[in-house]
Predicted model as a PDB file, atoms N, CA, C, CB and O in Angstrom, pLDDT in the B-factor column:
MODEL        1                                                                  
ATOM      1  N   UNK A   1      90.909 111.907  97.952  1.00 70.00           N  
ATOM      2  CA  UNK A   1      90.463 112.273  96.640  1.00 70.00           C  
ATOM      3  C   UNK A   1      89.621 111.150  96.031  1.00 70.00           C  
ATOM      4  CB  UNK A   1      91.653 112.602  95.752  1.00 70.00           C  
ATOM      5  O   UNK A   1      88.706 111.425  95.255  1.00 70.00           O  
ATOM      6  N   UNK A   2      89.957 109.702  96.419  1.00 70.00           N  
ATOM      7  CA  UNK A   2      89.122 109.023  95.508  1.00 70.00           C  
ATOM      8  C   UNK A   2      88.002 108.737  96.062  1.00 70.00           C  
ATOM      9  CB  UNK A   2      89.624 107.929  94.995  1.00 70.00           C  
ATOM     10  O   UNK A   2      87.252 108.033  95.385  1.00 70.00           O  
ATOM     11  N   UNK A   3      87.502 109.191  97.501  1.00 71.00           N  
ATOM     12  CA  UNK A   3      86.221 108.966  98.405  1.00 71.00           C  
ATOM     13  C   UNK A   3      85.841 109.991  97.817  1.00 71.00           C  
ATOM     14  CB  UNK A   3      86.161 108.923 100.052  1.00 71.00           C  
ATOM     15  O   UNK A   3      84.816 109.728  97.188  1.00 71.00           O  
ATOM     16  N   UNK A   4      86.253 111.388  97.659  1.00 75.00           N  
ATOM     17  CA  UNK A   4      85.180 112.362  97.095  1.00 75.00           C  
ATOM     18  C   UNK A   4      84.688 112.138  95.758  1.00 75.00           C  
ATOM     19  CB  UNK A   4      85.670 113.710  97.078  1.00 75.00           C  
ATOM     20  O   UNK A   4      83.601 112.470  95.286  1.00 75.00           O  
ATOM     21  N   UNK A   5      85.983 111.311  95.030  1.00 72.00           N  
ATOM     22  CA  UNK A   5      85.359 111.251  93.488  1.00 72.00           C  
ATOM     23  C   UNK A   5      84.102 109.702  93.171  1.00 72.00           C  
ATOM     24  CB  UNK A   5      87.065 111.041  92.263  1.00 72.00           C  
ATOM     25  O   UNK A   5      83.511 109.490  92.112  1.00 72.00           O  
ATOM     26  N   UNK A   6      84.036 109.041  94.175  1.00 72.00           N  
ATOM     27  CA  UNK A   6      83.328 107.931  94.127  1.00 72.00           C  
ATOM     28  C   UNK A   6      81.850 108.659  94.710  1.00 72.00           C  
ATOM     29  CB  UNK A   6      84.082 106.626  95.041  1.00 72.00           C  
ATOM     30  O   UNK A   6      80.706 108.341  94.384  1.00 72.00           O  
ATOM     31  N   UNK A   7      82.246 109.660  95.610  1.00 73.00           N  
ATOM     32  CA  UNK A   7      81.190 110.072  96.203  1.00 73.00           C  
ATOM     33  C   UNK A   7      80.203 111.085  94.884  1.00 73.00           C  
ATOM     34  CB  UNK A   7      81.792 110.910  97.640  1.00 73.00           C  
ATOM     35  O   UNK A   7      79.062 111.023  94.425  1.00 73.00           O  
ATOM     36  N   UNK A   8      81.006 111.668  94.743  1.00 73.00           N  
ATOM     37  CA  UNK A   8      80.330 112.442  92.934  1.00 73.00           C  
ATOM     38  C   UNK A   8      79.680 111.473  92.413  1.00 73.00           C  
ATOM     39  CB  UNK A   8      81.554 112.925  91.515  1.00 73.00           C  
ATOM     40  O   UNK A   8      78.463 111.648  92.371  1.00 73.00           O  
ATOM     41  N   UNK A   9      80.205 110.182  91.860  1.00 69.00           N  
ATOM     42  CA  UNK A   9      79.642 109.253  90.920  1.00 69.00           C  
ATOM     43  C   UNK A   9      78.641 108.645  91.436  1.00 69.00           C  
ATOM     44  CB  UNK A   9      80.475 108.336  90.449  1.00 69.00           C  
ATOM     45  O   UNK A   9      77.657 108.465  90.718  1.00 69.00           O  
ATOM     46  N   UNK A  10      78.635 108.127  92.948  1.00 71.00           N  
ATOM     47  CA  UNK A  10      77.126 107.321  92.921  1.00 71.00           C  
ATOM     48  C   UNK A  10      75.988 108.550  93.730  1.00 71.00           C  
ATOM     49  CB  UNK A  10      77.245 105.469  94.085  1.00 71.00           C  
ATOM     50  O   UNK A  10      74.986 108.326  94.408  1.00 71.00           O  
ATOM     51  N   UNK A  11      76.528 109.680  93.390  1.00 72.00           N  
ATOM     52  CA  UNK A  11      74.973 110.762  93.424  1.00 72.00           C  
ATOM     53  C   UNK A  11      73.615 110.242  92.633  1.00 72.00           C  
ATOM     54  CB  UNK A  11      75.312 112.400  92.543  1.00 72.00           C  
ATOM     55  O   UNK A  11      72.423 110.409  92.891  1.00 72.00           O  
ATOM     56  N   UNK A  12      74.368 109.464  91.439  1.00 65.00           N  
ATOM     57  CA  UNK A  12      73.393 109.662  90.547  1.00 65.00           C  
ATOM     58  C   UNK A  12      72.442 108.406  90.503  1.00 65.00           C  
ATOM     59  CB  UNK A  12      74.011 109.984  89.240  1.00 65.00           C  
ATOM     60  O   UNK A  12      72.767 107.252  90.783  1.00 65.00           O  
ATOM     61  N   UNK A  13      71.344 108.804  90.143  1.00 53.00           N  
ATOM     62  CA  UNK A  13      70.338 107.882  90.207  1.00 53.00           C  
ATOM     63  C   UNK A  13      70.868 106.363  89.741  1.00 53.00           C  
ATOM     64  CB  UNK A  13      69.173 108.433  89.321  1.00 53.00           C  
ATOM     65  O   UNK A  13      70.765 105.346  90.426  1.00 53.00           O  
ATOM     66  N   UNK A  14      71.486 106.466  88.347  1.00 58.00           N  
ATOM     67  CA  UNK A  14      71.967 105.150  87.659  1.00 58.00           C  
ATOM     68  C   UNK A  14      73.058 104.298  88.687  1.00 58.00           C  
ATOM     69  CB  UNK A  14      72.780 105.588  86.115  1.00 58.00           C  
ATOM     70  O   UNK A  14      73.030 103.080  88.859  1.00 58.00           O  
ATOM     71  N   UNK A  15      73.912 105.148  89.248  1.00 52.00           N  
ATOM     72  CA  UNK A  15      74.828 104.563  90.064  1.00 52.00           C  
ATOM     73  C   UNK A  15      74.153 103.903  91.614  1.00 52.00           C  
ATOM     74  CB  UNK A  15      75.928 105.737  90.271  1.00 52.00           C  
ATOM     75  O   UNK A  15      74.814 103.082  92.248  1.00 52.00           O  
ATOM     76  N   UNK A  16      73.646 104.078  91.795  1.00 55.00           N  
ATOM     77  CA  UNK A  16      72.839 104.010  93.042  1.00 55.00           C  
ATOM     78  C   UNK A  16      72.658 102.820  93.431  1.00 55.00           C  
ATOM     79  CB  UNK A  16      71.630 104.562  92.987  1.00 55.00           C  
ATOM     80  O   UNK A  16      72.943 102.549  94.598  1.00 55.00           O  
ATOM     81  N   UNK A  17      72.156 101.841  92.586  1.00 56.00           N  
ATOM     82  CA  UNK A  17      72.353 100.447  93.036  1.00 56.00           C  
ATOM     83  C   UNK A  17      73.488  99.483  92.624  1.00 56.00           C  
ATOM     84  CB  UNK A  17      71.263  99.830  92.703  1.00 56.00           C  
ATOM     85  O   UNK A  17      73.222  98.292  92.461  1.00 56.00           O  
ATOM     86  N   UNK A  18      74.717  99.938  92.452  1.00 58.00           N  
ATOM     87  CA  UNK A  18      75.599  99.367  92.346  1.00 58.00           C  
ATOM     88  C   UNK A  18      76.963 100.099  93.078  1.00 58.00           C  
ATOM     89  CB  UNK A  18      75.562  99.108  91.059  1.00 58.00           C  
ATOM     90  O   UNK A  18      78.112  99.703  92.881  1.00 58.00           O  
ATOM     91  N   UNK A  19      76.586 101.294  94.000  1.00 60.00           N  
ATOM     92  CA  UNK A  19      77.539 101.898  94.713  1.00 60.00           C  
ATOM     93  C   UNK A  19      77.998 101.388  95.862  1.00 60.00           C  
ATOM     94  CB  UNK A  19      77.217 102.964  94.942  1.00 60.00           C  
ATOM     95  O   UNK A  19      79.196 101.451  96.139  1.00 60.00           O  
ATOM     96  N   UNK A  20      76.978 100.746  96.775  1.00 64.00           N  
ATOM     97  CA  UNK A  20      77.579 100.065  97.757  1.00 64.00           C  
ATOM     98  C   UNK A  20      78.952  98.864  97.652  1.00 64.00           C  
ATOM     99  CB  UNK A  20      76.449  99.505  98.248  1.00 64.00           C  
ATOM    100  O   UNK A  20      79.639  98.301  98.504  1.00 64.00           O  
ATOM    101  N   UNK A  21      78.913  98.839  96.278  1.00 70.00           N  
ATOM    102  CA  UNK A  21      79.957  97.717  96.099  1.00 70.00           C  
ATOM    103  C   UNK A  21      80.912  98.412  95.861  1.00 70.00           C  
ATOM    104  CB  UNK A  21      79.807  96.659  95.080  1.00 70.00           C  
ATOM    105  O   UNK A  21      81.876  98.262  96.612  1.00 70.00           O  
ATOM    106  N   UNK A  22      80.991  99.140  95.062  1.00 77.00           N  
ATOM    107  CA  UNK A  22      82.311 100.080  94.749  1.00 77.00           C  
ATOM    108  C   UNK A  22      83.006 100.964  95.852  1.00 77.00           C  
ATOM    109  CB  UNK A  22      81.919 101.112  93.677  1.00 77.00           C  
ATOM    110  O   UNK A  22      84.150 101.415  95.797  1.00 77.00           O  
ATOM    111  N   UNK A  23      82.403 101.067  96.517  1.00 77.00           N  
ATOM    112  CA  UNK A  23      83.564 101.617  97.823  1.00 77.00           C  
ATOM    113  C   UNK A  23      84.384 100.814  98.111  1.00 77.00           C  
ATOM    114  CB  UNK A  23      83.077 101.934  99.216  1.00 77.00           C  
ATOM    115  O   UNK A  23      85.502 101.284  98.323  1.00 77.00           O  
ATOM    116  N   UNK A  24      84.229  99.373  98.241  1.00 82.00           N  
ATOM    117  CA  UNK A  24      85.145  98.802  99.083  1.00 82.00           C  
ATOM    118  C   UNK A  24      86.549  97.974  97.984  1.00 82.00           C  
ATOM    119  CB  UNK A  24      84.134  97.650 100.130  1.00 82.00           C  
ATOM    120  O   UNK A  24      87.540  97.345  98.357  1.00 82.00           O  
ATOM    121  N   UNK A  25      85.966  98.404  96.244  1.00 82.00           N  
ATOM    122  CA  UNK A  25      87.387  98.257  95.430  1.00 82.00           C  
ATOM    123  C   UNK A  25      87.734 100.222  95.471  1.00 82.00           C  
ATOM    124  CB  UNK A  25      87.077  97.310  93.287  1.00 82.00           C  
ATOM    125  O   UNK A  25      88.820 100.463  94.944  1.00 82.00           O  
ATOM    126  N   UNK A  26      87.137 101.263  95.892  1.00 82.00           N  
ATOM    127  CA  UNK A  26      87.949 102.549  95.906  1.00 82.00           C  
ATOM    128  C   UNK A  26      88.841 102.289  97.137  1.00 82.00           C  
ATOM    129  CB  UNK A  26      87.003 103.995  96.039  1.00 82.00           C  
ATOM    130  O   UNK A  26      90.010 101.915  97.035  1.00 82.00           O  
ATOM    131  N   UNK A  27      88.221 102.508  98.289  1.00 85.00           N  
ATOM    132  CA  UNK A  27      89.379 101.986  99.566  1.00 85.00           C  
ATOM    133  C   UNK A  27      90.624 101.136  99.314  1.00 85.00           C  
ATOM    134  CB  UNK A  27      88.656 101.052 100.622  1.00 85.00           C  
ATOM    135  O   UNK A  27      91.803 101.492  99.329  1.00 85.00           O  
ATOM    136  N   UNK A  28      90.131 100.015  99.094  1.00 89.00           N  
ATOM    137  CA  UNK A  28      91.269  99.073  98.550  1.00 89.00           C  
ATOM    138  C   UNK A  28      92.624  99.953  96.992  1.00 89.00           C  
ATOM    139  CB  UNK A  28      90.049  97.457  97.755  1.00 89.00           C  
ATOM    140  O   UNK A  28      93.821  99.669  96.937  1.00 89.00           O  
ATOM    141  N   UNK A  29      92.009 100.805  96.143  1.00 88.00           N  
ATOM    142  CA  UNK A  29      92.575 101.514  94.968  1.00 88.00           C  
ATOM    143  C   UNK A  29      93.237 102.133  96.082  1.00 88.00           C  
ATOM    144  CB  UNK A  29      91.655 102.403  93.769  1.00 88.00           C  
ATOM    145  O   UNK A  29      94.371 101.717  96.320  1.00 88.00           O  
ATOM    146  N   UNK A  30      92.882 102.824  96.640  1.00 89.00           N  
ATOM    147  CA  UNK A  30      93.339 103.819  97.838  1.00 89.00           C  
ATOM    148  C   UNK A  30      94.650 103.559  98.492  1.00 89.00           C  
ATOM    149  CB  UNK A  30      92.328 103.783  98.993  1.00 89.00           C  
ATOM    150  O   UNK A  30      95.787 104.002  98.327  1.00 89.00           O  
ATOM    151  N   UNK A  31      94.138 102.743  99.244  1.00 93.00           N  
ATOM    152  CA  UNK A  31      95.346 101.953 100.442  1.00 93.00           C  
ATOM    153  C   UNK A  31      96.964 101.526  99.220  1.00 93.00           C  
ATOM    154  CB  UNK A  31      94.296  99.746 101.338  1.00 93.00           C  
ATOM    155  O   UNK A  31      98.126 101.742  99.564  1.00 93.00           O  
ATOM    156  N   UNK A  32      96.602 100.997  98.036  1.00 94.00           N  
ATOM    157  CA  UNK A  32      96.994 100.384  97.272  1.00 94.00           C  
ATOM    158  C   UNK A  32      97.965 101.317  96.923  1.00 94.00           C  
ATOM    159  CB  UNK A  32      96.150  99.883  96.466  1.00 94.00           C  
ATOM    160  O   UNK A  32      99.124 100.918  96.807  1.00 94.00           O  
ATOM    161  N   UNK A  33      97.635 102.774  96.689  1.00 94.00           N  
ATOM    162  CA  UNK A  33      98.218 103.948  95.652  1.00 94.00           C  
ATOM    163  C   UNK A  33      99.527 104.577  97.815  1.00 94.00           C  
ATOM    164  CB  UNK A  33      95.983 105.800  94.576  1.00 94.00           C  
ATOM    165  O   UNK A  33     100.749 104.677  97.924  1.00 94.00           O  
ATOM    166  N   UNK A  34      98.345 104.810  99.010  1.00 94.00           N  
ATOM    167  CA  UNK A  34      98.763 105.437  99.706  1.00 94.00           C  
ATOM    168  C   UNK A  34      99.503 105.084 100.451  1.00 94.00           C  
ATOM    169  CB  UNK A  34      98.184 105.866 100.056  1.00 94.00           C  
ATOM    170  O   UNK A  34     100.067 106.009 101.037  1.00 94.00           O  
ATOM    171  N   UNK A  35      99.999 103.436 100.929  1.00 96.00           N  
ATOM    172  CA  UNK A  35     101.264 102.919 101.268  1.00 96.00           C  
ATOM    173  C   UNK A  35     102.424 102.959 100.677  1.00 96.00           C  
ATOM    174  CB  UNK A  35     101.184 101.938 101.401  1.00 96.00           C  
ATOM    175  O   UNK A  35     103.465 103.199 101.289  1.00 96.00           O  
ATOM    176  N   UNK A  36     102.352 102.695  99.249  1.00 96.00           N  
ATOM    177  CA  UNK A  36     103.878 102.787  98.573  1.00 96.00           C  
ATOM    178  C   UNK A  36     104.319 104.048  99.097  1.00 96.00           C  
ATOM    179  CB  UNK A  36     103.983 102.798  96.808  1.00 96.00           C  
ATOM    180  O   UNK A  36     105.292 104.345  99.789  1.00 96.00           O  
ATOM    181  N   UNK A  37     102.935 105.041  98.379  1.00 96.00           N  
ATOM    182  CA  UNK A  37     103.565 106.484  98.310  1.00 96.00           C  
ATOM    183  C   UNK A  37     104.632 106.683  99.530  1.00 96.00           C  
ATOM    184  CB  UNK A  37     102.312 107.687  98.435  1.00 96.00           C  
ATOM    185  O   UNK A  37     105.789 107.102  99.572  1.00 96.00           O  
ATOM    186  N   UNK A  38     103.651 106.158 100.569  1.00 96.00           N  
ATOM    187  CA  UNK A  38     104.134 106.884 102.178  1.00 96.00           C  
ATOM    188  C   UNK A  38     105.301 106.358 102.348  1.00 96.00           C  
ATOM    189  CB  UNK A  38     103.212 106.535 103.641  1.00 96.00           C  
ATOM    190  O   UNK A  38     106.185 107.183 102.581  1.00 96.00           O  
ATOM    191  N   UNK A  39     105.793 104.658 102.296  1.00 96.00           N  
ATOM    192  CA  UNK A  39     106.770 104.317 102.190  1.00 96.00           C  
ATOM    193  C   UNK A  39     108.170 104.793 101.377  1.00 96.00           C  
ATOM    194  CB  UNK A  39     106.377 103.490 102.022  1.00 96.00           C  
ATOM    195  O   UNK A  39     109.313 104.599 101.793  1.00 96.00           O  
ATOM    196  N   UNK A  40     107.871 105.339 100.350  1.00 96.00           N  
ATOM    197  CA  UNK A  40     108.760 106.132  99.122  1.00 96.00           C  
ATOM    198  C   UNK A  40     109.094 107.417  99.565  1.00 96.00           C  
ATOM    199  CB  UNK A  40     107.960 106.357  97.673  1.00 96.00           C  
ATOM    200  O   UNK A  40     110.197 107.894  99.300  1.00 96.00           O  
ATOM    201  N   UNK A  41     107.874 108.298 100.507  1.00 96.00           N  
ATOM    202  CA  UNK A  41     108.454 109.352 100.979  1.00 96.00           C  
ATOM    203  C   UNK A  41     108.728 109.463 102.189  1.00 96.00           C  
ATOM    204  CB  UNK A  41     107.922 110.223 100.725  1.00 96.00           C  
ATOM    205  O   UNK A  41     108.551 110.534 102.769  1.00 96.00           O  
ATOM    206  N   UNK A  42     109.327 108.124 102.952  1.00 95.00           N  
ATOM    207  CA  UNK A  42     109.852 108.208 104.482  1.00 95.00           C  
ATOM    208  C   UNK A  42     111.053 107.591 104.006  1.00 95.00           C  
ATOM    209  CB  UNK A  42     108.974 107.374 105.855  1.00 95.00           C  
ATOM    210  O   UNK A  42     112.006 108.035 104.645  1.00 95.00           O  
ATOM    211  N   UNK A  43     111.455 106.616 103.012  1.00 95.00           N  
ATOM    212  CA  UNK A  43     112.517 105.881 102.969  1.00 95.00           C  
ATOM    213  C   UNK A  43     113.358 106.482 102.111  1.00 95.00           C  
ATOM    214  CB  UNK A  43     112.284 104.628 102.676  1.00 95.00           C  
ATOM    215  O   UNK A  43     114.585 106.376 102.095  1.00 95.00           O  
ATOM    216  N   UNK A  44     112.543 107.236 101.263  1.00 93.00           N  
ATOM    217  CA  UNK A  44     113.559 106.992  99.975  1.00 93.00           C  
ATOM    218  C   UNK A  44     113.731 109.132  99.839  1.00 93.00           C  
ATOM    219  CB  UNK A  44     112.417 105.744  98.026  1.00 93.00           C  
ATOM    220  O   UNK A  44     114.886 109.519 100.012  1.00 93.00           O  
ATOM    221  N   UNK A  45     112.834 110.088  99.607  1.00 90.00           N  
ATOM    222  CA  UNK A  45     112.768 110.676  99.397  1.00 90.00           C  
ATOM    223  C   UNK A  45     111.572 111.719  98.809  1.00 90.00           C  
ATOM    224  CB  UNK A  45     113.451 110.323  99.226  1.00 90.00           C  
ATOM    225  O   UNK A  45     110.478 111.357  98.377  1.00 90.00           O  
ATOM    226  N   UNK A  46     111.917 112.682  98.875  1.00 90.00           N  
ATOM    227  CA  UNK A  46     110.784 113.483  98.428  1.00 90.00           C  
ATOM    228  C   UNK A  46     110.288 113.481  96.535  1.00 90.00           C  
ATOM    229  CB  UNK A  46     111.294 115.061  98.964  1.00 90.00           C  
ATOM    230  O   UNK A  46     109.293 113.703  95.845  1.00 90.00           O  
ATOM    231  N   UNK A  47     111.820 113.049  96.362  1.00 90.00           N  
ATOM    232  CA  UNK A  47     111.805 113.174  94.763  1.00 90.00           C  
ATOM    233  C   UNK A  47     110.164 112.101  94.012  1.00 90.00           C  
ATOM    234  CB  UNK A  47     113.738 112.302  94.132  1.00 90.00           C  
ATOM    235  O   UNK A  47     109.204 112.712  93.541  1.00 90.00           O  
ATOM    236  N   UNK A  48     110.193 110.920  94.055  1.00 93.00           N  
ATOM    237  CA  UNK A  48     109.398 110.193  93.365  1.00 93.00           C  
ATOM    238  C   UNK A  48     108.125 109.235  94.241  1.00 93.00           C  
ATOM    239  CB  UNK A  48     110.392 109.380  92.596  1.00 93.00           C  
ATOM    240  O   UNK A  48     107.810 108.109  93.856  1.00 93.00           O  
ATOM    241  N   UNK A  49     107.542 109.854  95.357  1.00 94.00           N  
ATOM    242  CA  UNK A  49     106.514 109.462  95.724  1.00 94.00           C  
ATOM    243  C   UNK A  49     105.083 109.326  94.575  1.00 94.00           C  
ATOM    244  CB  UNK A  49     106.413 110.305  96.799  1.00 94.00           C  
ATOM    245  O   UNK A  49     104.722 108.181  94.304  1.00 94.00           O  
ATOM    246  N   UNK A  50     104.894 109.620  94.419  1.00 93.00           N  
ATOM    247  CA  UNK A  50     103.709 110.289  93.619  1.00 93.00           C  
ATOM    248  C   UNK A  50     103.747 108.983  92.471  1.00 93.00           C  
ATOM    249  CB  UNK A  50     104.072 112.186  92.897  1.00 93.00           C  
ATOM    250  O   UNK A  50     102.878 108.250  91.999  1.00 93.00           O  
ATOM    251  N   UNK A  51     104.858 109.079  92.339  1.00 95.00           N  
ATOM    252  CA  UNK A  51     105.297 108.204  90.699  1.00 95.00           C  
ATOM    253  C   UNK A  51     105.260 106.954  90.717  1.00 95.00           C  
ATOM    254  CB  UNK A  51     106.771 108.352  90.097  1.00 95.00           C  
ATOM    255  O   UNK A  51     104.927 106.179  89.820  1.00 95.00           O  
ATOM    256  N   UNK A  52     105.765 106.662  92.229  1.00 95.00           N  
ATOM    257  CA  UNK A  52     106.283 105.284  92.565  1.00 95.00           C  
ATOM    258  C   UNK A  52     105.270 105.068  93.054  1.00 95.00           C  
ATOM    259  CB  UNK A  52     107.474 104.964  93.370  1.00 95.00           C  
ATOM    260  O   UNK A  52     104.813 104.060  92.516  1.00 95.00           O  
ATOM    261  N   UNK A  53     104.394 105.566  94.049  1.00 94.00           N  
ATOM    262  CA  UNK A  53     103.312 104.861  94.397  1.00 94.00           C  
ATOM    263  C   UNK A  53     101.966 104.512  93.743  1.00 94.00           C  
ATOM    264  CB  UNK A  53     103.085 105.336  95.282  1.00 94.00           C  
ATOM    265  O   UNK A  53     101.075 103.912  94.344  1.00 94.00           O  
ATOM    266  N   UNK A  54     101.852 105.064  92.052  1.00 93.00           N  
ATOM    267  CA  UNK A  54     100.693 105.416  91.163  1.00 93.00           C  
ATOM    268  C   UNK A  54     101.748 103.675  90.790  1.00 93.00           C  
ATOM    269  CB  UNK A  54     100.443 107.356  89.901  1.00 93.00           C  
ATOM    270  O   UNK A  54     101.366 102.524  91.004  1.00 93.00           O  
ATOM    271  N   UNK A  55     102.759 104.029  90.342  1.00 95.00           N  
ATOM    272  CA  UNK A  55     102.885 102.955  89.402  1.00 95.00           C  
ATOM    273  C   UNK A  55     102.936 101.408  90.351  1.00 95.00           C  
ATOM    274  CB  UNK A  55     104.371 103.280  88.437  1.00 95.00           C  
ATOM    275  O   UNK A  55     102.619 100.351  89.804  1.00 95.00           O  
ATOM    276  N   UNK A  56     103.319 101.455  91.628  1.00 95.00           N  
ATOM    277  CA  UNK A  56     103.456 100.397  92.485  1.00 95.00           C  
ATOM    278  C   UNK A  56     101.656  99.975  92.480  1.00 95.00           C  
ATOM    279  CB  UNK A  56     104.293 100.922  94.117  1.00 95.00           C  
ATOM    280  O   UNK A  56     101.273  99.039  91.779  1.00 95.00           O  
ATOM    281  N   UNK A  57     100.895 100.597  93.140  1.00 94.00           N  
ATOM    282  CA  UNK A  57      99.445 100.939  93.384  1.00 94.00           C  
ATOM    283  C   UNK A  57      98.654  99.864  92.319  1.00 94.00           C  
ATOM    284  CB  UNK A  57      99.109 102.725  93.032  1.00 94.00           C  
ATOM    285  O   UNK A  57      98.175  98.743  92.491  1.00 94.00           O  
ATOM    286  N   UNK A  58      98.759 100.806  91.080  1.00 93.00           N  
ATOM    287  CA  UNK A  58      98.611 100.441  89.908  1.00 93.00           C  
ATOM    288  C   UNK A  58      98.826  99.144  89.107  1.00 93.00           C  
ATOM    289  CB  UNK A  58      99.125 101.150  89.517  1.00 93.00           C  
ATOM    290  O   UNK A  58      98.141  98.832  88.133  1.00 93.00           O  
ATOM    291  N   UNK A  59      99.848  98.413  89.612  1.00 95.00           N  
ATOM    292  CA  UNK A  59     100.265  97.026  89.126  1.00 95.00           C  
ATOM    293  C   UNK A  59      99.462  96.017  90.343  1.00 95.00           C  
ATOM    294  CB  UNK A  59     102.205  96.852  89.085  1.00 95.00           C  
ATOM    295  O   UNK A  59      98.919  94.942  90.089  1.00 95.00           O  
ATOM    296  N   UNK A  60      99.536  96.579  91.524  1.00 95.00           N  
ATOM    297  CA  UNK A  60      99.093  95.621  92.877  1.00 95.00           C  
ATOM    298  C   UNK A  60      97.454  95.523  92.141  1.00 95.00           C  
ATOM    299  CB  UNK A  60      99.239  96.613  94.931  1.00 95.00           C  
ATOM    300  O   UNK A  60      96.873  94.461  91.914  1.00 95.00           O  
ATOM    301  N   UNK A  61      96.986  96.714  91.892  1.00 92.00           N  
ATOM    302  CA  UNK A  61      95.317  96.585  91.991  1.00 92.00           C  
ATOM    303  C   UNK A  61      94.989  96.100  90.559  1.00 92.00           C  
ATOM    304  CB  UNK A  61      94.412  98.185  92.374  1.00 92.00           C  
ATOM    305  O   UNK A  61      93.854  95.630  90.477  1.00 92.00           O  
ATOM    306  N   UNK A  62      95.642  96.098  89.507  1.00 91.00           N  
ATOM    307  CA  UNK A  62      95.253  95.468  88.299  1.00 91.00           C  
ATOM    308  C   UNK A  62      95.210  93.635  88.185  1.00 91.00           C  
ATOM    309  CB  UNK A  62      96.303  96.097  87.274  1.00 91.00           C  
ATOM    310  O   UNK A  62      94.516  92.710  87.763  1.00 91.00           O  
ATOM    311  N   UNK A  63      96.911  94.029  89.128  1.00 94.00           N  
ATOM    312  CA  UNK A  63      96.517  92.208  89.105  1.00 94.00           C  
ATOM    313  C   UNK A  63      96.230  91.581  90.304  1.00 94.00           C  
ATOM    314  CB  UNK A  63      97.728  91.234  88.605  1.00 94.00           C  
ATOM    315  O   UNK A  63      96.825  90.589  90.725  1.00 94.00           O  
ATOM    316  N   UNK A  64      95.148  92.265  90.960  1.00 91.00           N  
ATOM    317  CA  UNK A  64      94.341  91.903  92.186  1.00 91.00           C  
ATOM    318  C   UNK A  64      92.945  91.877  91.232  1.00 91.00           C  
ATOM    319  CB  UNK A  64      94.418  93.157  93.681  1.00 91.00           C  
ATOM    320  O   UNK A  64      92.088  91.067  91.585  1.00 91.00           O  
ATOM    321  N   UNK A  65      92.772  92.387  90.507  1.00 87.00           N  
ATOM    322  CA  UNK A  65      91.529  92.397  89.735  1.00 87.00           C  
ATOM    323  C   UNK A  65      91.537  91.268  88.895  1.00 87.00           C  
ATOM    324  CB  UNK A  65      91.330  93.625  88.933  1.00 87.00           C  
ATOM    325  O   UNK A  65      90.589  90.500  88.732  1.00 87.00           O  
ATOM    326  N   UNK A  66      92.835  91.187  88.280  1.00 83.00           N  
ATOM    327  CA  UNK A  66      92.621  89.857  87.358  1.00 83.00           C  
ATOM    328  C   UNK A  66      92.058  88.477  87.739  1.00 83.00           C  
ATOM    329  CB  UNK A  66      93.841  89.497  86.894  1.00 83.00           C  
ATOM    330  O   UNK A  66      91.975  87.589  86.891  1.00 83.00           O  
TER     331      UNK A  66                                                      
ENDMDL                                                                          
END                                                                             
């Protein structure tokens, strides 16, 4: 989902010279959100993947940005 939605955004003319850079912080958003998840729903359960890996994801890549 976030390769197609990065892929929408640098269609556009304005995005265009600054897209090559942004793939490689979407991948990284990516990996970030799709390990916890996977880990949460092999270890733990079906109940809170989704949740746990947005909010795990989410703290890794904010303060990887900082």
């Amino acid at each position: 989902m976030a390769l197609l939605m990065m892929r929408v955004v640098t269609r556009s003319q304005a995005a265009s010279s600054t897209s090559r850079g942004i793939w490689g912080w979407t991948l990284l958003a990516a990996a970030l959100f799709l390990i916890p998840m996977w880990l949460i729903a092999t270890f733990v359960g079906p109940e809170l993947p989704t949740l746990g890996g947005s909010l795990i994801g989410g703290v890794a890549f904010v303060s990887i940005m900082r």
